[in-house]
C-alpha positions as CSV (number, residue, x, y, z in Angstrom):
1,X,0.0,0.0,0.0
2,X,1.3,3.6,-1.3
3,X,2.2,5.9,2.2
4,X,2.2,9.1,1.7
5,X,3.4,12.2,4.2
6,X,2.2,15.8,3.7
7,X,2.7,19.5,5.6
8,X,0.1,22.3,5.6
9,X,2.7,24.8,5.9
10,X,1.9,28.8,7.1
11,X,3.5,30.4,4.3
12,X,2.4,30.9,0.6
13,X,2.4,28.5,-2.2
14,X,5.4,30.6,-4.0
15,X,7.2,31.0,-0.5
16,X,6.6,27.2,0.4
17,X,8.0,26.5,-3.1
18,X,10.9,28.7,-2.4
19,X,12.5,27.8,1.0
20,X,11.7,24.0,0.1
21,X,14.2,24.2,-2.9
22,X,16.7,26.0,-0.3
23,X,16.4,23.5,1.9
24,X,16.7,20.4,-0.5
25,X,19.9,21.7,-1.7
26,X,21.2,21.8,2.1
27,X,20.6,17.8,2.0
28,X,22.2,18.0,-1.3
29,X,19.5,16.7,-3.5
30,X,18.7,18.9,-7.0
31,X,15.9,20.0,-8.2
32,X,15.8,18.3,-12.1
33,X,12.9,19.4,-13.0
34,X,10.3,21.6,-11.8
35,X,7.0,21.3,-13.5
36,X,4.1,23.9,-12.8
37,X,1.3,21.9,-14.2
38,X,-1.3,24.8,-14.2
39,X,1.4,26.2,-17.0
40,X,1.3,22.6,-18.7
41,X,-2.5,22.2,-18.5
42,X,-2.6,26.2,-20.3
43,X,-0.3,25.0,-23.1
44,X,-2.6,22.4,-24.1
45,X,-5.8,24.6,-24.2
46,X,-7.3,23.7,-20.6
47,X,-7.7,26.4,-17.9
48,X,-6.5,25.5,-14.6
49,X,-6.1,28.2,-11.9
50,X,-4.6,25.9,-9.0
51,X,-1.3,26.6,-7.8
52,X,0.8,23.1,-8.3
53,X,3.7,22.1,-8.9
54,X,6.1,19.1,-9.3
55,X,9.5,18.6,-8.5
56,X,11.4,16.0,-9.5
57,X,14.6,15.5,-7.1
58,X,17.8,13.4,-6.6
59,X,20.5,13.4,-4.4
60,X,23.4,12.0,-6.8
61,X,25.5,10.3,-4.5
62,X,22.7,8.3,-2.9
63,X,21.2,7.6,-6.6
64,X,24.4,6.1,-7.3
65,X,24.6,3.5,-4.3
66,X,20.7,2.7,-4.5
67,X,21.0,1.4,-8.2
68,X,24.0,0.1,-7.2
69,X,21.8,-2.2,-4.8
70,X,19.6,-2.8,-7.3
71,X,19.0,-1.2,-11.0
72,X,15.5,-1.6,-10.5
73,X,15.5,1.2,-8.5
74,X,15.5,3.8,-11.1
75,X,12.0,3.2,-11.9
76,X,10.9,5.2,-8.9
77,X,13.8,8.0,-9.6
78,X,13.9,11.0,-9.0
79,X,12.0,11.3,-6.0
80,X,9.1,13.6,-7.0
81,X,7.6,16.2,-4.3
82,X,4.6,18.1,-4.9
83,X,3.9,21.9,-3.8
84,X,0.3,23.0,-4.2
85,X,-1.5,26.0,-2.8
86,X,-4.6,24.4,-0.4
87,X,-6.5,27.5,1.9
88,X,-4.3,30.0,0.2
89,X,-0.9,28.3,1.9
90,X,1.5,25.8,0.5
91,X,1.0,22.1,1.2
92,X,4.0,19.7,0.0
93,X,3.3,15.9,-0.3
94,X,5.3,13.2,-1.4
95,X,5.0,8.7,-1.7
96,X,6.9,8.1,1.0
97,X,10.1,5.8,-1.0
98,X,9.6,2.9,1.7
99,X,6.0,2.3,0.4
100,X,7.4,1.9,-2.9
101,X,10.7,-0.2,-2.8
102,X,8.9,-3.2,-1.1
103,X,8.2,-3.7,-4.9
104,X,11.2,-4.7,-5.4
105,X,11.6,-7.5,-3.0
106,X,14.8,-6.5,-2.1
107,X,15.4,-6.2,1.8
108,X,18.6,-4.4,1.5
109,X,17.0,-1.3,0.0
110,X,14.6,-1.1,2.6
111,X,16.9,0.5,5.1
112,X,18.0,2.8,2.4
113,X,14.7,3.6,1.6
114,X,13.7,4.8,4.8
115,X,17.0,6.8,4.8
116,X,16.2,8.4,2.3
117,X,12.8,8.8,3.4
118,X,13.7,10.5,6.6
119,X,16.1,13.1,4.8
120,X,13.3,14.0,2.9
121,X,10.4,14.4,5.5
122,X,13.0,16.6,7.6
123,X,13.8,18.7,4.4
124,X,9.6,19.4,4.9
125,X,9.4,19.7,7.9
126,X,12.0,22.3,8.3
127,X,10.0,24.7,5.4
């Protein structure tokens, strides 16, 4: 079963967005891509005036060893967070990696996971 973990922050969508981007890069994971879906949605013809977007991330290093476990693992990379406005603040959410690498029947990754996991929820927590 898919976990998930979320945080109804205080601050704005665009502020939310900002000091989470801040604060991934102090763990060392990059943002690859940043997709604002609303934007996405417009380009196709559809109207969409939520505030959402999605962020792909990776830490390199910890990429590296994890598909060194297992190459499998790059089906569920990069590690995707999303920022959406809820209320008129900034919620982020994300599948908790855990829930997802039991897939791969591979005990050793589970630690890892959960690793990674925990770097992640106290990158949110600290926005």
């Amino acid at each position: 079963m898919i976990q998930e973990y979320s945080k109804t922050t205080s601050l704005s969508y665009e502020k939310t967005l900002e000091i989470l981007k801040e604060r991934l890069m102090e763990e060392k994971f990059g943002v690859l891509i940043a997709i604002d879906l609303p934007q996405k949605f417009k380009e196709k013809g559809l109207e969409s005036t939520e505030k959402f977007t999605i962020l792909e991330v990776c830490n390199p290093f910890e990429a590296f060893k994890a598909v060194g476990f297992d190459p499998k693992v790059a089906y569920f990379l990069p590690c995707k967070l999303i920022v959406r406005e809820k209320n008129d603040v900034g919620v982020i959410e994300m599948i908790r990696p855990s829930s997802m690498i039991v897939e791969l029947q591979n005990p050793s990754l589970n630690e890892f996971a959960l690793d990674i996991e925990h770097t992640l929820i106290r990158v949110i927590e600290k926005v």
